[in-house]
N, C-alpha and C positions, 0 to 999 in steps of 0.2 A: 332344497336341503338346508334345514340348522347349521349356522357354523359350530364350529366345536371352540369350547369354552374359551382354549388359547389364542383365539382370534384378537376379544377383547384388549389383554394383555398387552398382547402382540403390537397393534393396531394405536394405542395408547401412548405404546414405547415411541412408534414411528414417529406420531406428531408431536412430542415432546424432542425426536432428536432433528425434528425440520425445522421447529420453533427456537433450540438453541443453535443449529447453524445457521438458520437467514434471520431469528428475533434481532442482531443485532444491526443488521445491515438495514434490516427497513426502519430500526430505531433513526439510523442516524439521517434515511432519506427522508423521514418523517420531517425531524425536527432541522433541516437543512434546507425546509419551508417557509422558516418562521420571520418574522415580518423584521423591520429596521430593528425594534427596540427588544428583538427574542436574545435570548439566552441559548446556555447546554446544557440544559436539561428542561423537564418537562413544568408546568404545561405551555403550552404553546402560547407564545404573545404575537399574534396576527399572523395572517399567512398571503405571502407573496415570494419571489422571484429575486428582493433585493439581493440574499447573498452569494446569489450565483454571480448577480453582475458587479459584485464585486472583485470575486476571484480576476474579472480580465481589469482592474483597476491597479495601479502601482500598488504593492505589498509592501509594508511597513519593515518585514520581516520575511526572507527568503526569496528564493526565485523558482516559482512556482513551471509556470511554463519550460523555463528552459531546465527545470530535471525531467520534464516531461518527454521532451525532446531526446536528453539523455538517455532516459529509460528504454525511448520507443526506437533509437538505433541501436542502442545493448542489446536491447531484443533482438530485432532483426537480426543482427550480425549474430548471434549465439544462435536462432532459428537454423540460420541458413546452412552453419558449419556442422551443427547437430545433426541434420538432415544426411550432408554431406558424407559426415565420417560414418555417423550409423550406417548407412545404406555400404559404404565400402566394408564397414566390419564385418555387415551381416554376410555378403557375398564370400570375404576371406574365412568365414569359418563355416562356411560350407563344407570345406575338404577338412579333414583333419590337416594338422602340421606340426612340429614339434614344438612342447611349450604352450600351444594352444589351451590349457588349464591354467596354466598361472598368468597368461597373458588374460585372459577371460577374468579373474577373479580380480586382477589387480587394474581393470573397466571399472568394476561395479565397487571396488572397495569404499569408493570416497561416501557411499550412501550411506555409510556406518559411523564415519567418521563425523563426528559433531562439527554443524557450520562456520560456527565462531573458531575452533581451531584450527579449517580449514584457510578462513580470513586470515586470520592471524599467522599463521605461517607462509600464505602467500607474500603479505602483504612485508614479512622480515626477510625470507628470499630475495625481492626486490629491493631490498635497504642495502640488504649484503650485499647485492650484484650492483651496488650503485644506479640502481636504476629508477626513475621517478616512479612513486606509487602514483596512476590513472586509471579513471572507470573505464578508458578504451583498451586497457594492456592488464594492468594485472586484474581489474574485476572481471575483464573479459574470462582471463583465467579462473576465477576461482570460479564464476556462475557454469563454466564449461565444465567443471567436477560436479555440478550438480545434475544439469541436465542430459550429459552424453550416458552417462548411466541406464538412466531412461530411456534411451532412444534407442542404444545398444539392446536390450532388454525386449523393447518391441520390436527389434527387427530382427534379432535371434528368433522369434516365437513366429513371425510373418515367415521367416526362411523355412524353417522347421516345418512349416507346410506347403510350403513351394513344391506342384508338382514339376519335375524336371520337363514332364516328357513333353511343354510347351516348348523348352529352348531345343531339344530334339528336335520335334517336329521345325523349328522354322532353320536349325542348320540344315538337314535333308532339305529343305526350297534352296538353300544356296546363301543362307544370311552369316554373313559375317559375326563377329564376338558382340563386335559393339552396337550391331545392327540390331541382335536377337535382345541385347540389355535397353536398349532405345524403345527398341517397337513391341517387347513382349513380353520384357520382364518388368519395367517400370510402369507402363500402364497397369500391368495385373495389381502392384503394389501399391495405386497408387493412394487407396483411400488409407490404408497404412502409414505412407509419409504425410501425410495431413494430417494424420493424429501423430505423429511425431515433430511435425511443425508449431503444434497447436504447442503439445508439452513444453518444448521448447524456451515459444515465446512469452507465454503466459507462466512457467515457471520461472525465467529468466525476470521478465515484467515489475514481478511482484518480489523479487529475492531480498532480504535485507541484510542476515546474520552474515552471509559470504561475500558482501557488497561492504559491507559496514566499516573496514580497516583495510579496503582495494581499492575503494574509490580516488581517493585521491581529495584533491581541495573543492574540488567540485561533484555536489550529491547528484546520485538516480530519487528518483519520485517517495521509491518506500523511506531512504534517508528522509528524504524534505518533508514528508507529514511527520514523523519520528520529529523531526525538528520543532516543528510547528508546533507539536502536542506542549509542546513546555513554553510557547510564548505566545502562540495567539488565544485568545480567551472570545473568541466571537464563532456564532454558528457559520464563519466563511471555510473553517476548518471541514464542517460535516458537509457543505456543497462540494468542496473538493474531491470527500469521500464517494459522493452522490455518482459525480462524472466519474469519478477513475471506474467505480465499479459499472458503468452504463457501458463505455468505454469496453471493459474486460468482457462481460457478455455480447457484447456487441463483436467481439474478437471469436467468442466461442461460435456466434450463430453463422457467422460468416465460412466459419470452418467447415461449422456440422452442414452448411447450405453445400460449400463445395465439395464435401465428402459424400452427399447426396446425389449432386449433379455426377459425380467420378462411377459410384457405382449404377446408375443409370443406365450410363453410358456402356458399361463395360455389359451388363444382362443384354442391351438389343444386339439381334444379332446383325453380323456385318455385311456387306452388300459387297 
């Protein structure tokens, strides 16, 4: 069969909008190649590996590694809590209760709310409560406005199809509350919470506008290139970009690996 004429169009649009979202990212892995005496911009002056091993060399300007560190326990720790509270939210609105509309909307409100004034309000709350601004306490907070939204939202829509009549069935065997939430209702969910992990970390990861005035005296990762952009003038800049981004898919495939292995598991049947 002939495709029909809006294929073309169609099909044109696609690689033009694959070309401006990854054209700049293999831009900078290209020239994040380029030999001792390369440049930022093109064409390429030799190509080798120098400026990758520069990055693990003392930095003239910032502390590359240890925002690193910072970023990947903010992570973590917002991952973990995201998990945590969605998974209780979605279970508590199971039932109706009263309030349950305004409590629901005032979840998801902060999505609306631009991230710089959510920084910026965290960030004078804590001034006012005498409290030191840190990327463990208040940026904790403000990336938690970003991502429990999220998380909330996929587990609303995960509940929403939860057939009940699996925690039926394993009370009739005799299972206790916490028994039937252990053994039958978190496995069913669980390729769910690993897409709610994934958001999580990799949303948290990369955050800068609601990090930017929470951090405190010491930067997460997106600060530190932010930084960089205005005093390193060497392609050690776009090797940095090279790993973070290596790194971040490397984050996703291990997800999408163990969301694989989860529902595997969950089709064979059980002996």
């Amino acid at each position: 069969m002939r495709r029909p004429w809006t294929f073309w169009p169609l099909a044109a649009f696609f690689v033009l909008f694959v070309a401006f979202l990854y054209g700049p990212t293999l831009t900078i892995g290209i020239l994040s190649f380029q030999g001792p005496q390369g440049g930022l911009t093109f064409p390429l002056n030799g190509v080798s590996f120098h400026w990758f091993g520069e990055l693990f060399q003392q930095q003239a300007v910032g502390d590359i590694w240890g925002s690193f560190r910072r970023s990947f326990a903010l992570g973590s720790l917002v991952m973990l809590i995201t998990v945590v509270v969605s998974v209780m939210a979605g279970l508590a609105f199971r039932k109706r209760f009263a309030g349950a509309g305004i409590v629901f909307y005032l979840g998801i409100a902060s999505l609306i709310v631009p991230s710089i004034l959510v920084s910026l309000g965290v960030g004078i709350l804590f001034n006012v409560a005498g409290i030191d601004v840190h990327w463990m306490t208040s940026g904790l907070g403000a990336q938690l406005t970003w991502t429990l939204p999220f998380g909330l939202l996929i587990m609303f829509a995960v509940f929403n199809r939860f057939d009940p009549a699996f925690e039926e069935a394993a009370r009739d065997l005799g299972a206790s509350r916490w028994q039937t939430l252990r053994h039958v209702v978190l496995p069913i969910i669980a390729p769910s919470l690993l897409g709610v992990a994934l958001f999580g970390f990799t949303l948290s990861y990369d955050e800068f506008a609601r990090t930017l005035l929470t951090a405190g005296s010491y930067n997460t990762l997106p600060l530190e290139i932010y930084g960089m952009t205005t005093n390193v003038t060497t392609p050690v800049l776009y090797a940095l970009g090279t790993l973070t981004t290596v790194f971040s898919f490397t984050v996703i495939a291990v997800a999408a690996i163990a969301m694989r292995v989860s529902l595997k598991r969950r089709s064979q049947p059980s002996r």
